[in-house]
MDAnalysis code that builds the backbone (N, CA, C; Angstrom):
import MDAnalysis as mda
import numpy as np

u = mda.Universe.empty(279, n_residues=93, atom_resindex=np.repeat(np.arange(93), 3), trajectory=True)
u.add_TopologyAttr("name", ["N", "CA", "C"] * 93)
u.add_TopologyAttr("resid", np.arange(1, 94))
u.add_TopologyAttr("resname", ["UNK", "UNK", "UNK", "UNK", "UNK", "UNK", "UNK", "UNK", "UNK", "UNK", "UNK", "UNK", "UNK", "UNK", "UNK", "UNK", "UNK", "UNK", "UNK", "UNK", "UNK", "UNK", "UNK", "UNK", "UNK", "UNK", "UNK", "UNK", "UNK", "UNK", "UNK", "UNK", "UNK", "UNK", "UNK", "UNK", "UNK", "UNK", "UNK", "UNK", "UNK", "UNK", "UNK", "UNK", "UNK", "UNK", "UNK", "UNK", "UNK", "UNK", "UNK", "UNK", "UNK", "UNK", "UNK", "UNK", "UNK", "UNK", "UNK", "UNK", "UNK", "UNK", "UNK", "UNK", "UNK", "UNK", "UNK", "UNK", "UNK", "UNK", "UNK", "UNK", "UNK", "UNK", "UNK", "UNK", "UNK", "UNK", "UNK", "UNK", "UNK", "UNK", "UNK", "UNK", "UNK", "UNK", "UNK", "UNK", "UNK", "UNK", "UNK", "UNK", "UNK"])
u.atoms.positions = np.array([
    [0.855, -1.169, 0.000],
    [0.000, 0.000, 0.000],
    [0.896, 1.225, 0.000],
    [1.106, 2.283, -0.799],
    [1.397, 3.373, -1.381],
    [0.550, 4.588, -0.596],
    [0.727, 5.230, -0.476],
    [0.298, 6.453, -0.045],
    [0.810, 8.081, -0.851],
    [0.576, 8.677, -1.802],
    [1.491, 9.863, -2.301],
    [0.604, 11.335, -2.047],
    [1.271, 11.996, -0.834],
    [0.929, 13.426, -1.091],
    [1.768, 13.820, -1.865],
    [0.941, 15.430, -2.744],
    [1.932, 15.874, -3.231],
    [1.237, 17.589, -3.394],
    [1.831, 18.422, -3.710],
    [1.641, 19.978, -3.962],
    [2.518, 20.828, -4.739],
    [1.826, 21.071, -5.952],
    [2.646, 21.323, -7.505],
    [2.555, 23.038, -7.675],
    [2.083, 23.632, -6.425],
    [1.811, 25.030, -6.933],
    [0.413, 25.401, -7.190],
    [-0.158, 24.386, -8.085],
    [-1.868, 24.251, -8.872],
    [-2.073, 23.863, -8.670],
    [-1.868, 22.271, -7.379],
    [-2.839, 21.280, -7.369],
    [-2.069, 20.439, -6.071],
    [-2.756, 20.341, -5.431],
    [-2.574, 19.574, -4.476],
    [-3.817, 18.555, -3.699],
    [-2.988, 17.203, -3.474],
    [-4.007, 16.268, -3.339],
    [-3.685, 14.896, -2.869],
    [-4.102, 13.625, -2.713],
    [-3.260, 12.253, -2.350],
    [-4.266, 11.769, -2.924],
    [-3.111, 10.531, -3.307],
    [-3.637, 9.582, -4.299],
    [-2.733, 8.103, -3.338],
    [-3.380, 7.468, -3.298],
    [-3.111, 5.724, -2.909],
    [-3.234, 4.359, -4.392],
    [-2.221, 3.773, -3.659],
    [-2.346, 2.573, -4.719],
    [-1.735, 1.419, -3.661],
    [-2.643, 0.322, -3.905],
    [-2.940, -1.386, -3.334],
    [-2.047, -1.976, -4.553],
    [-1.190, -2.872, -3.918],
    [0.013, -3.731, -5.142],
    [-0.342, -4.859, -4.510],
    [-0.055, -5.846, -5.544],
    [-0.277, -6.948, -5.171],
    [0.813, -7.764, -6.957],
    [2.290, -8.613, -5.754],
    [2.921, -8.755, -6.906],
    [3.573, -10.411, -6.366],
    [3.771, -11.335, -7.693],
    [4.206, -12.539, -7.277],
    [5.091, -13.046, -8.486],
    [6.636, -13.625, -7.978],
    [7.344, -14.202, -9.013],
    [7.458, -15.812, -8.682],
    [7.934, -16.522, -9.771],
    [7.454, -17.941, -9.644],
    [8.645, -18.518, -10.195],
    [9.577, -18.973, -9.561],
    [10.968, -19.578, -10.205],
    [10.610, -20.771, -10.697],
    [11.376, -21.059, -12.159],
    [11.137, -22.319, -12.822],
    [12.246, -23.059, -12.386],
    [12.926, -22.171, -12.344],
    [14.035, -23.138, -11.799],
    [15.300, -22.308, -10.934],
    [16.448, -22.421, -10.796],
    [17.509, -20.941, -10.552],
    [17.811, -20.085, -11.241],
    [17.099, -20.126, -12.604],
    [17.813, -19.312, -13.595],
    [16.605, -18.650, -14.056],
    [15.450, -18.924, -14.281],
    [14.542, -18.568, -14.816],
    [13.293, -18.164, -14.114],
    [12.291, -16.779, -13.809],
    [11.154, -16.642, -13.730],
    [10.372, -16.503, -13.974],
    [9.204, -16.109, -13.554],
    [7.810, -15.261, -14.389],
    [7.109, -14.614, -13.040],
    [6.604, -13.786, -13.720],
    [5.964, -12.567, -12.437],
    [4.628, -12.373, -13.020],
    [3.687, -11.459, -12.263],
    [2.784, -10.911, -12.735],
    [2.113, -10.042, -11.402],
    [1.448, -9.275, -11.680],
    [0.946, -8.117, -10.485],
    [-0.288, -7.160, -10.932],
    [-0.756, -6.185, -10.222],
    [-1.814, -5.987, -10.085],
    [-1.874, -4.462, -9.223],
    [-2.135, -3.399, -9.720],
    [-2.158, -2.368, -9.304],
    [-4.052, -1.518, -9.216],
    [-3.986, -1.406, -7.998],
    [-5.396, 0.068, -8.228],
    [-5.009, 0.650, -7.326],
    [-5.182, 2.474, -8.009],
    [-4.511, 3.462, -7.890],
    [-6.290, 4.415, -7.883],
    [-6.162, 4.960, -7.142],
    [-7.706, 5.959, -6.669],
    [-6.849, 7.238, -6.171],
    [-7.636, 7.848, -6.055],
    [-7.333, 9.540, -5.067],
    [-7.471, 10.819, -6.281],
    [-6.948, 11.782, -5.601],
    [-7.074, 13.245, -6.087],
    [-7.092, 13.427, -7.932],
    [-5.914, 13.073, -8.309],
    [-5.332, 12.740, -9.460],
    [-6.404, 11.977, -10.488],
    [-7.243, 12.521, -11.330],
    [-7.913, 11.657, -11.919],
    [-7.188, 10.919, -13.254],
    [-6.073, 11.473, -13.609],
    [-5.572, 10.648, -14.680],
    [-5.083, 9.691, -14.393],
    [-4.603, 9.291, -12.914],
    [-3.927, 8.278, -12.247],
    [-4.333, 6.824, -11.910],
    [-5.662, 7.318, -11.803],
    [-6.770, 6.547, -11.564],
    [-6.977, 5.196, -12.019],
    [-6.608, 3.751, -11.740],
    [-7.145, 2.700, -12.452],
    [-6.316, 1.549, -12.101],
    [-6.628, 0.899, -13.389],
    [-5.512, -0.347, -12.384],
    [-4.294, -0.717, -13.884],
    [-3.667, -1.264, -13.173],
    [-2.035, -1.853, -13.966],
    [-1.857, -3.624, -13.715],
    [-2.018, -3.931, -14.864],
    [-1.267, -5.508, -14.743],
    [-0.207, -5.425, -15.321],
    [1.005, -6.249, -14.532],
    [2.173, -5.984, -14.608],
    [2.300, -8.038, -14.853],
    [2.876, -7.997, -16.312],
    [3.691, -9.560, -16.402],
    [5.411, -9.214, -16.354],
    [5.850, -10.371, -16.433],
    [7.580, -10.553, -16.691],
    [8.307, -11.815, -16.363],
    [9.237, -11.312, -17.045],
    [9.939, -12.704, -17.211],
    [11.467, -12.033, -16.655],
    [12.099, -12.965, -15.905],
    [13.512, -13.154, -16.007],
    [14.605, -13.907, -16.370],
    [15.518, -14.109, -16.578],
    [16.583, -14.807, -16.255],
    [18.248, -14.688, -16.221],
    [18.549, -15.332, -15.340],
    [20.226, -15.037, -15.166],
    [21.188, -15.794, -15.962],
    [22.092, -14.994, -17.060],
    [22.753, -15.114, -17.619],
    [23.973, -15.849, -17.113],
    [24.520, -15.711, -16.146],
    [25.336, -16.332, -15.281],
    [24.996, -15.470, -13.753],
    [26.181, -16.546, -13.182],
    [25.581, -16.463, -11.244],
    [25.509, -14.569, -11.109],
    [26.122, -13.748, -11.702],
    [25.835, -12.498, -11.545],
    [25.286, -11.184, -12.177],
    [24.881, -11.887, -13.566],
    [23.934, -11.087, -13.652],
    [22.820, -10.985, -15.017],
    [21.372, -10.774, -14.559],
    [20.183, -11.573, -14.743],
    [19.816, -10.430, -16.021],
    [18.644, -10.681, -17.145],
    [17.984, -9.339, -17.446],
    [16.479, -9.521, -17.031],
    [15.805, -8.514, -17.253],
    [14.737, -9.390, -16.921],
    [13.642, -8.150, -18.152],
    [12.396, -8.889, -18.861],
    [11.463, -8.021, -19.282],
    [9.968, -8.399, -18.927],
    [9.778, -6.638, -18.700],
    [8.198, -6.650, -18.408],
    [7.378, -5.877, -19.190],
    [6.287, -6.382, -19.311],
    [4.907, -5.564, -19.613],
    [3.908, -4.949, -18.736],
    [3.537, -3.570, -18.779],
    [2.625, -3.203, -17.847],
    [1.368, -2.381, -18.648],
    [0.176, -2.588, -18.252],
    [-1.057, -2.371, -19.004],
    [-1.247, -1.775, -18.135],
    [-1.649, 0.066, -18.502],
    [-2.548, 0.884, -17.315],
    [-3.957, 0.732, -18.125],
    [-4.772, 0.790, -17.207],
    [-6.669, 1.141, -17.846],
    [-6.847, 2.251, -16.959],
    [-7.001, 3.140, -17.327],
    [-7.489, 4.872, -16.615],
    [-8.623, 4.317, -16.407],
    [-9.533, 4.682, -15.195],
    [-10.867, 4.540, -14.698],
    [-12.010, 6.088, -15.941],
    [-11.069, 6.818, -16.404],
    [-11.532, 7.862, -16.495],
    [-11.330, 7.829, -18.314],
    [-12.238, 7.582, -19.116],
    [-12.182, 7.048, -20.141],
    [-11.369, 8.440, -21.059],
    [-11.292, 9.551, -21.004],
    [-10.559, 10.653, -21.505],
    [-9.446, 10.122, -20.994],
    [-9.064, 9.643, -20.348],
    [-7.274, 9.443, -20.494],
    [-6.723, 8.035, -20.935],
    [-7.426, 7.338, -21.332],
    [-7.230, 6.298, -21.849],
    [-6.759, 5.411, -21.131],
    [-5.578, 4.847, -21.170],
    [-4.721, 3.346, -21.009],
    [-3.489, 3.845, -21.708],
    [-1.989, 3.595, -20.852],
    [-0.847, 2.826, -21.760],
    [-0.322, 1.670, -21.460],
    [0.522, 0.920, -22.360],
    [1.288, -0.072, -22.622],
    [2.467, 0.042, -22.718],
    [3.315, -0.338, -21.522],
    [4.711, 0.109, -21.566],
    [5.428, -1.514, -21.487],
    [6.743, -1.542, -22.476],
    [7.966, -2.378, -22.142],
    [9.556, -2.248, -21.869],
    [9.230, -2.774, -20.399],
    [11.127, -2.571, -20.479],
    [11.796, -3.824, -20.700],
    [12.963, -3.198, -20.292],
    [14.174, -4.149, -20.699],
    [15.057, -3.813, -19.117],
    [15.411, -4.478, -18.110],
    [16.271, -4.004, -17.434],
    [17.465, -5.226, -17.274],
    [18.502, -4.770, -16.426],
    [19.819, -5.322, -16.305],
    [19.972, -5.444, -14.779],
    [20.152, -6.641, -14.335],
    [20.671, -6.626, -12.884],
    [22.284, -7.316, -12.602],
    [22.657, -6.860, -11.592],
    [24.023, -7.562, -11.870],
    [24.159, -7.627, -9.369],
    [24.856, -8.796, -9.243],
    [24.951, -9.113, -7.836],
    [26.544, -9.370, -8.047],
    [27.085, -8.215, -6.832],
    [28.212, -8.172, -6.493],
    [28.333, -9.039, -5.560],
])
């Protein structure tokens, strides 16, 4: 659970968001994730929920990449929905 005040000059307000996230090892090298976001409060573009998938795996013992997908749905049909993908890099010293 998230909590964000914030005050921009023009607008001030709090907005909350409930996560709910789980990864599932196939084995030591390999995962899969997926998660679940709703986001309410002040902020109406903020508004809605996010499913979050992904995958990982480790290239060797130090270091993994991993990619995800995250789907926003705005509660507030003027702001639509995006679809974002990354790519990230982890590395264990």
């Amino acid at each position: 659970v998230t909590s964000i005040d914030y005050d921009d000059g023009f607008f001030n307000g709090s907005d909350s968001q409930i996560s709910i996230r789980g990864d599932f090892y196939m084995s030591r090298i390999v995962s899969v994730g997926a998660g679940l976001t709703s986001s309410s409060g002040d902020d109406i573009s903020s508004e809605g929920r996010t499913l979050l998938l992904a995958f990982g795996m480790f290239v060797n013992p130090n270091f993994a990449f991993a990619l995800e997908y995250a789907s926003f749905e705005a509660d507030d049909a003027f702001f639509g929905g995006t679809n974002t993908f990354s790519l990230s890099l982890t590395g264990r010293f």
